[in-house]
C-alpha positions as a printed NumPy array, in Angstrom:
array([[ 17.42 ,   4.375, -34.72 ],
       [ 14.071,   4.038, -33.154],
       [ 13.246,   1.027, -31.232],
       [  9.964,   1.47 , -29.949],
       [  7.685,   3.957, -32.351],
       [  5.554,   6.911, -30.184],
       [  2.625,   5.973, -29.096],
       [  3.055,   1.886, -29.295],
       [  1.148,   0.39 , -26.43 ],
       [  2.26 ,  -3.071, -24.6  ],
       [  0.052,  -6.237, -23.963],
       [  0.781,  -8.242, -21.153],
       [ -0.22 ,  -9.98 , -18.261],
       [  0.353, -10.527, -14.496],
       [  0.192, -12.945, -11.349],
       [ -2.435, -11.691,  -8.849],
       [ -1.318, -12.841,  -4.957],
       [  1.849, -12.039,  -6.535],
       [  2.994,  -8.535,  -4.07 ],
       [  3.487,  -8.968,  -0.323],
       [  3.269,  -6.568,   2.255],
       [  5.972,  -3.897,   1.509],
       [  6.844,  -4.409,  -1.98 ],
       [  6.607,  -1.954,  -4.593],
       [  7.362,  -3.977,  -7.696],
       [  5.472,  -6.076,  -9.372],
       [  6.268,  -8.913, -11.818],
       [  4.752,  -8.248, -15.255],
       [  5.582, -10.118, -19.212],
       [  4.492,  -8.542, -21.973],
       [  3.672, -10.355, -25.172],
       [  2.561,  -8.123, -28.086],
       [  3.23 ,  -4.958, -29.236],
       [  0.758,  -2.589, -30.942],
       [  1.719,   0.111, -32.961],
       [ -0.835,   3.92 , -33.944],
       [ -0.773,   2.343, -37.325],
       [ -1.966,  -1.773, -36.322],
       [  1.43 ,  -3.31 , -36.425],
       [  1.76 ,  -6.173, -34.011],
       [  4.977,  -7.415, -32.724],
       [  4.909, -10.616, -30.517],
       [  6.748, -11.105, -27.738],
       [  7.873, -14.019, -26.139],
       [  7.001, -13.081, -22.133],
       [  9.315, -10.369, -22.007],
       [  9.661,  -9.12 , -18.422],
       [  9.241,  -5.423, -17.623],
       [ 12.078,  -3.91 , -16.086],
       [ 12.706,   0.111, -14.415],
       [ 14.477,   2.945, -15.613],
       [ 17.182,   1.014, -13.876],
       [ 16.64 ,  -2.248, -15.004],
       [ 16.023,  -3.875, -11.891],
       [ 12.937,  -6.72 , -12.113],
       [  9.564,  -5.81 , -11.806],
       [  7.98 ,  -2.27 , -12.4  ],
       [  6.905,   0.065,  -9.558],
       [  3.677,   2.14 ,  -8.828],
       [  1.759,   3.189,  -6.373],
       [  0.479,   0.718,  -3.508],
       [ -2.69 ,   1.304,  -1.459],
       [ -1.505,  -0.086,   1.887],
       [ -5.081,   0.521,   3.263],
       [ -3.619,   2.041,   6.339],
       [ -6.877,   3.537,   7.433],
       [ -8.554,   0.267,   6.669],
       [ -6.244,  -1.498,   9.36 ],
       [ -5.547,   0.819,  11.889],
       [ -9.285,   3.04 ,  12.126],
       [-10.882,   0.55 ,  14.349],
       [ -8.331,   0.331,  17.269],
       [ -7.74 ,   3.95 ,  17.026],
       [-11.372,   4.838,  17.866],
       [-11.764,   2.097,  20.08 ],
       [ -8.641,   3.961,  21.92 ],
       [-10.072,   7.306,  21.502],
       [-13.508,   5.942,  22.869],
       [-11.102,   4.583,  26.184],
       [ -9.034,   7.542,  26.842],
       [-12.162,   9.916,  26.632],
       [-13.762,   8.145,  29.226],
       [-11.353,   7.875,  31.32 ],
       [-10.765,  11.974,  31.079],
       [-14.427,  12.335,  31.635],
       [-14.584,   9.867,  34.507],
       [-11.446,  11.532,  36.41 ],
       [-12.317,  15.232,  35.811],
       [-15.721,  14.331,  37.334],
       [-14.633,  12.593,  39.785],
       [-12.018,  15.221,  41.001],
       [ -9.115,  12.338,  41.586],
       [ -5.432,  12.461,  40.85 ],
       [ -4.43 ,  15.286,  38.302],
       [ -1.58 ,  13.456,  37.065],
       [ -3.082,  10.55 ,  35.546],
       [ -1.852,   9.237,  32.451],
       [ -4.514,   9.116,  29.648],
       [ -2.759,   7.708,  26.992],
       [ -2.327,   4.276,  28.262],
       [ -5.523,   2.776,  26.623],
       [ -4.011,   4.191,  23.173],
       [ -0.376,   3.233,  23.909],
       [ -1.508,  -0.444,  24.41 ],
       [ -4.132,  -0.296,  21.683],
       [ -1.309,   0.849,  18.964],
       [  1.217,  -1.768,  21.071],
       [ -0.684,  -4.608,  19.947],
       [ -1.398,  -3.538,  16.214],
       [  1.945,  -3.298,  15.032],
       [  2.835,  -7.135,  16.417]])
């Protein structure tokens, strides 16, 4: 017994605002169903479940990592360089730690 035919396609609709930061599921009701041949079926919000059945149905996220974390990473880059070119002119203390600038820089992003 087929449920669904091949090929049907869903109509729907869905809350924007609706996925916080580190969820991969997102709420969605369907109301109509479309058939190849024009048949509609209506729905009354049906919500979209996984293979699994659990609420929502997952996809892929764009977290905009780069977006977030480009600035203070080149702003740390920009530090630590300078303080390598400063030193090596300079001719002080070979065991200077370089990666404090980027250290605190990364520190305060993830807070």
């Amino acid at each position: 017994v087929k449920l669904i035919e091949k090929g049907t396609k869903a109509f729907g609709w869905y809350k924007t605002g609706t996925l916080n930061q580190g969820q991969a599921h997102m709420a969605v009701l369907f109301s109509e169903l479309r058939t190849r041949d024009f048949k509609k079926v209506s729905l009354i919000d049906t919500q979209a479940t996984g293979q699994l059945g659990e609420s929502g149905i997952s996809g892929w996220v764009d977290e905009h990592f780069w977006d977030r974390f480009k600035g203070a990473l080149m702003l740390a880059l920009v530090q630590t360089s300078g303080d390598v070119v400063s030193n090596n002119g300079l001719k002080k203390d070979q065991n200077t730690d370089y990666t404090a600038n980027s250290r605190e820089a990364i520190a305060e992003m993830s807070n």
